[in-house]
BATORMAR-795679 format. One record per residue (C-alpha): residue in three letters; chain; z, y, x. Coordinates in steps of 0.5 Angstrom, whole numbers, padded with zeros to 4 digits, always signed. Each point is the difference from the previous one (the first is absolute). Layout:
ATOM, residu, chaine, pz, py, px
ATOM, ALA, A, Z, Y, X
...
END
This chain:
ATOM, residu, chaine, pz, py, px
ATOM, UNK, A, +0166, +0205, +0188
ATOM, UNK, A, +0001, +0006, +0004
ATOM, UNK, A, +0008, +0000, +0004
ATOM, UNK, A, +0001, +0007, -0003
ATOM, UNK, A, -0001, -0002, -0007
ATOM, UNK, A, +0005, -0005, +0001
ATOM, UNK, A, +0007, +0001, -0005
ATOM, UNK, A, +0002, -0006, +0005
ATOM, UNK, A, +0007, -0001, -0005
ATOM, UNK, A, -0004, -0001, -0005
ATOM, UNK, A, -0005, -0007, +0004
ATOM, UNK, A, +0003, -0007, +0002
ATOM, UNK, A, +0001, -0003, +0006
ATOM, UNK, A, -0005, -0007, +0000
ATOM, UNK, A, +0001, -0005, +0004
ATOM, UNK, A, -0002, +0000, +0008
ATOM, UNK, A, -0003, -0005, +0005
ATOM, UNK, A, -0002, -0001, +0007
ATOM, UNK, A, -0006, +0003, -0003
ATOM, UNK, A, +0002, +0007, -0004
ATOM, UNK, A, -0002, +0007, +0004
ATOM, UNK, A, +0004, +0003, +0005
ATOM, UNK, A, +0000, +0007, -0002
ATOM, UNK, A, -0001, +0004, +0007
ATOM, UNK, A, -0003, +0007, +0002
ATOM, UNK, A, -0001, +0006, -0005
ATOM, UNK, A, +0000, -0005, -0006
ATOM, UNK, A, +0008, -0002, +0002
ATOM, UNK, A, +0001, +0008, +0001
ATOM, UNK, A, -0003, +0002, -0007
ATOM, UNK, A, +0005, -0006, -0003
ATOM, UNK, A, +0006, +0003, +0004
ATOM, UNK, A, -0001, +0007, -0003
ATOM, UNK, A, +0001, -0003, -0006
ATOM, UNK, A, +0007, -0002, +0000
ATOM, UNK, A, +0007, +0004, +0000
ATOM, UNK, A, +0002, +0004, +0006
ATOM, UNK, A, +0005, -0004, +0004
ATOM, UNK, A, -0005, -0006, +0001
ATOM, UNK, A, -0002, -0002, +0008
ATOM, UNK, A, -0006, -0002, +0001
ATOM, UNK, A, +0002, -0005, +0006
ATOM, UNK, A, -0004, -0002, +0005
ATOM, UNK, A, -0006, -0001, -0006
ATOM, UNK, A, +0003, -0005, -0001
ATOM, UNK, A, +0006, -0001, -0005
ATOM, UNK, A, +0003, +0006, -0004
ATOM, UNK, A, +0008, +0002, +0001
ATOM, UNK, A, +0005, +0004, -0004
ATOM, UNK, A, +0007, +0002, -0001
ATOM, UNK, A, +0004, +0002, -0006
ATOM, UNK, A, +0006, +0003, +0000
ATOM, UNK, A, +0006, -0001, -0005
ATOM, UNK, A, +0007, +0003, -0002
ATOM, UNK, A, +0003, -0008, +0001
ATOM, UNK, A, -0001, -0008, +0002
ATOM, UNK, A, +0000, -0001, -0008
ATOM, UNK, A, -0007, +0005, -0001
ATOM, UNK, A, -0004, -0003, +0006
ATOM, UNK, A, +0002, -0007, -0002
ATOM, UNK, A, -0002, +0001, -0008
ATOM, UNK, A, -0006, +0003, +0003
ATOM, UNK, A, -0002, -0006, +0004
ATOM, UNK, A, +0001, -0004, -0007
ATOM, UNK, A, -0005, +0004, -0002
ATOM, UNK, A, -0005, +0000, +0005
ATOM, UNK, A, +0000, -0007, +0001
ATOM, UNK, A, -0001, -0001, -0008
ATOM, UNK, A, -0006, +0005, +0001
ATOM, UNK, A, -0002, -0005, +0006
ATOM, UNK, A, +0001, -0006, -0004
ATOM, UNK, A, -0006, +0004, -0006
ATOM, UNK, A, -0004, +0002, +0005
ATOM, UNK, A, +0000, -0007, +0005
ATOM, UNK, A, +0000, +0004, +0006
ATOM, UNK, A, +0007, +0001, +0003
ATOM, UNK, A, +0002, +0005, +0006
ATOM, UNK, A, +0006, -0001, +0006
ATOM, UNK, A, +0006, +0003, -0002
ATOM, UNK, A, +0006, +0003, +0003
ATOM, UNK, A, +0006, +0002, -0004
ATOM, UNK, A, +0006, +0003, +0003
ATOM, UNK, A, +0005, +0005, -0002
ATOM, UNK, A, -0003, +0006, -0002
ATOM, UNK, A, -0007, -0002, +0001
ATOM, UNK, A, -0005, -0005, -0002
ATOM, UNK, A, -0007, -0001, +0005
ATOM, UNK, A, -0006, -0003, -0003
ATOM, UNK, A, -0005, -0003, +0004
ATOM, UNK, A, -0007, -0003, -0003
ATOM, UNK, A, -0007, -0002, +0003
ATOM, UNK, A, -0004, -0005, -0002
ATOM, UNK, A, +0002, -0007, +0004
ATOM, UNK, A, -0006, -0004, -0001
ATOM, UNK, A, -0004, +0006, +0005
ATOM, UNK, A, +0005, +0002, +0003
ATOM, UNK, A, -0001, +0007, -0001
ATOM, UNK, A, -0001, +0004, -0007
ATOM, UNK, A, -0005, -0001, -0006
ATOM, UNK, A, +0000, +0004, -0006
ATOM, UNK, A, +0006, -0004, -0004
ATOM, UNK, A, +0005, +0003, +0006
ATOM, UNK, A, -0002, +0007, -0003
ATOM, UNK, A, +0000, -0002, -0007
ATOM, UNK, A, +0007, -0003, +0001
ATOM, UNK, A, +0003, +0006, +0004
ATOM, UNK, A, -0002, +0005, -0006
ATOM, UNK, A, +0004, -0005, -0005
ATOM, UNK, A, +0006, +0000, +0004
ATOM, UNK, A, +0000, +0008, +0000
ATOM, UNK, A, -0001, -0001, -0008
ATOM, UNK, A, +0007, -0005, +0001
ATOM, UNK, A, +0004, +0006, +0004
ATOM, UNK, A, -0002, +0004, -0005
ATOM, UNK, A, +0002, -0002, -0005
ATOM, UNK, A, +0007, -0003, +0002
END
């Protein structure tokens, strides 16, 4: 399937190993595109972004909700949580890099902010 007929909220993550495709070059650009605004591709290896909220308590029950969606999903990011702000980290550990389940996984975690 080609990357922009991609509804990547709408596929589930699958289980990786040592074997899984690390995505790299045009194929990890055209995935990029796809995701909401604020993703950093970093160093083509791992996906950042910072949300910003009005207290602790919002990011704290975003953080609930994105590790509930992390649990569904079997995919799990790093994620920082301070007063005001919550950093979410993902990339896939088993490469070492990025694969198709950390563009998956951040354009799922959108769809979490969204509807807090």
């Amino acid at each position: 399937m080609a990357t922009d007929e991609l509804d990547l909220r709408e596929r589930k993550c699958e289980a990786c190993s040592a074997e899984t495709p690390t995505l790299t070059g045009d194929e990890l650009y055209k995935y990029h595109d796809k995701l909401e605004e604020g993703w950093k591709l970093v160093d083509d290896h791992h996906l950042e972004k910072s949300y910003s909220f009005k207290n602790f308590r919002q990011g704290l029950d975003f953080t609930v909700k994105i590790g509930e969606m992390s649990e569904e999903e079997g995919h799990h990011p790093d994620i920082y949580l301070t007063w005001g702000e919550v950093r979410l980290k993902v990339f896939t550990h088993s490469i070492d890099g990025l694969s198709e389940n950390d563009f998956i996984w951040a354009a799922k975690a959108e769809a979490v902010y969204e509807e807090l």
